[in-house]
N, C-alpha and C positions, 0 to 999 in steps of 0.2 A: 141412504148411506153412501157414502163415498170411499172407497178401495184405494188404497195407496202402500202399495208394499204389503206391507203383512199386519196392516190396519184397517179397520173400517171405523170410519169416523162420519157423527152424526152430522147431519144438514144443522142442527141447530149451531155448530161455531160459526156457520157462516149466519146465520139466519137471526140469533138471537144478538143485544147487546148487552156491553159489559166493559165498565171503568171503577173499580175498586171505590170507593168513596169512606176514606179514613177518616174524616172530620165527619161525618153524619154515623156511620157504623161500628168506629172506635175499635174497631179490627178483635171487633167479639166471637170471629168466626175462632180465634185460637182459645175461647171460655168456652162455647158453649157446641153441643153434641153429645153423643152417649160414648164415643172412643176416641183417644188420640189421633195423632196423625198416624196415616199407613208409611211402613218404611221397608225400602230395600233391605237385603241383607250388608251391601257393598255401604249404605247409608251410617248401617249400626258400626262398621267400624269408622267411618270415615268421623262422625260423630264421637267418638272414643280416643281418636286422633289427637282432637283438635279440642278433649273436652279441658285442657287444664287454661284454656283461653275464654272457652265458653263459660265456664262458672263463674267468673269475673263479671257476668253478665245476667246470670240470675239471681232470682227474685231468692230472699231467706226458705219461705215456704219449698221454692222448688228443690233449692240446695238440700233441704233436709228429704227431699223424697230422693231425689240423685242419690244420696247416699244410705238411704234404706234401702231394705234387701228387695226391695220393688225396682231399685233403681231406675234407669229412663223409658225403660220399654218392657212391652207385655207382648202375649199373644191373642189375638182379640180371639174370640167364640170362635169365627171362621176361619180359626189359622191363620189369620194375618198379621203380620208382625207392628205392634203400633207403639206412640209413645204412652207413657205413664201420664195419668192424669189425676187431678186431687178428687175424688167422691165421683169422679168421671165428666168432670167439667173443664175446667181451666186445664192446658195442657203443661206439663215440668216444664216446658222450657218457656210459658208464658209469663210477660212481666208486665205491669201497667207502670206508666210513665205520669210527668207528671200531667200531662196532659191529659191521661184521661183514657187513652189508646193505649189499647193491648201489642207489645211488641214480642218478636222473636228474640230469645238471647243469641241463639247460632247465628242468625243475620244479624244483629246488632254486632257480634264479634267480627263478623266478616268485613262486615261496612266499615270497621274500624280498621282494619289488617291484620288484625290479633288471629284470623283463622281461615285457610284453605278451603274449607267447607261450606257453602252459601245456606242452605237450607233441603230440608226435604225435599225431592221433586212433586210429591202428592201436595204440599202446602202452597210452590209455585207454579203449578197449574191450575190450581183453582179460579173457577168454579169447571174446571174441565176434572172431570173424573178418570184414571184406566183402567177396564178388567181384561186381565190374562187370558186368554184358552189357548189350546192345545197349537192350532194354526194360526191363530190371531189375536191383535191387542185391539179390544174395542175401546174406543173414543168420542166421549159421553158428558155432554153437558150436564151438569148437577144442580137443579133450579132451589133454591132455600129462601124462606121466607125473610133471615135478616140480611139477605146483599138485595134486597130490593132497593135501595140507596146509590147500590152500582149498577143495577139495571136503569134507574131513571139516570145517572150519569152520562153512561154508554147509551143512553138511546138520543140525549141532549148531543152527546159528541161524533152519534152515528159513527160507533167504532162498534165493530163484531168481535165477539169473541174471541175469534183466532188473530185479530191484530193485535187486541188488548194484552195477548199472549205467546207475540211472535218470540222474545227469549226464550221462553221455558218448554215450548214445543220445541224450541229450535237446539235447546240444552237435551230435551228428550231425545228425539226422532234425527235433527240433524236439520242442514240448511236445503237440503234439495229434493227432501220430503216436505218442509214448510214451503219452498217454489214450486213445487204441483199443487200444493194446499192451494197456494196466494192464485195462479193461474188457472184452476176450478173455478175459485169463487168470483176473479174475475170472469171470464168466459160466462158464467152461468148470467154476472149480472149486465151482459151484452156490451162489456168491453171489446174493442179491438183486439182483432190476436185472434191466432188458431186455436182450435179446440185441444187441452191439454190429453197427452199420452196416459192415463191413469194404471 
């Protein structure tokens, strides 16, 4: 494990690879699971914000759950706050395109300029996982049988995990938490340069 602040984050970002691969996976990581995505509290309103842009962007199916008294989000078994999903699969905000590929309506609003809000940070960290305790946010690789497709990507492109997802770490933690990150995993793989302060 590796200590940065008031994280410990697994060998596996640096160790394991991973490049998303949407033409072989069709981004079914937002169908399939047993719970939505995990969401902040700050997320549920920021979502609520920005929902009269985002509905513009979902699928009929999800609109009709948005607007039942389920609406976008539950509380999973563990008390975590996640999105609504149909029979516990496809998540509300999921839509398939015609291509085939499962997309986000809150990022598609975004990409468009219609919404402030980019997406959950548990959906853009993936396949990196966070759990909370008391002193510390661990930092945890998530391996799943259907991103094997970005696993052979990222092993082809010899990209590690934490470059694959230098925004979203760096939307989390900040940029001088991801320069200790980037200055470990160099040091370690016998770059030049001092050993970093951790």
């Amino acid at each position: 494990m590796i200590a940065i602040d008031h994280t410990l984050i697994s060998e596996d970002l640096l160790e394991k690879q991973f490049v998303c691969d949407l033409n072989a996976c069709k981004g079914v990581c937002c169908e399939e699971g047993d719970l939505g995505a995990p969401l902040l509290l700050e997320e549920i309103d920021a979502i609520e914000q920005n929902l009269p842009a985002i509905r513009n962007y979902m699928s009929e199916a999800g609109l009709a759950l948005l607007d039942s008294p389920e609406g976008f989000y539950e509380m999973a078994p563990d008390q975590e706050l996640v999105t609504t999903t149909f029979n516990g699969k496809a998540c509300v905000f999921a839509v398939k395109g015609s291509d085939e590929q499962w997309k986000c309506a809150i990022e598609l609003a975004y990409k468009a300029g219609k919404s402030a809000f980019l997406k959950p940070i548990s959906c853009h960290l993936y396949p990196v996982r966070l759990q909370e305790y008391p002193q510390f946010t661990a930092v945890n690789y998530h391996q799943w049988d259907i991103c094997a497709p970005a696993c052979s990507c990222g092993a082809a492109l010899q990209l590690p995990v934490y470059k694959f997802l230098k925004e979203p770490l760096i939307r989390r933690f900040g940029t001088e938490w991801y320069e200790d990150l980037d200055a470990y995993a160099r040091h370690k793989n016998g770059e030049t340069g001092s050993k970093p302060t951790l």
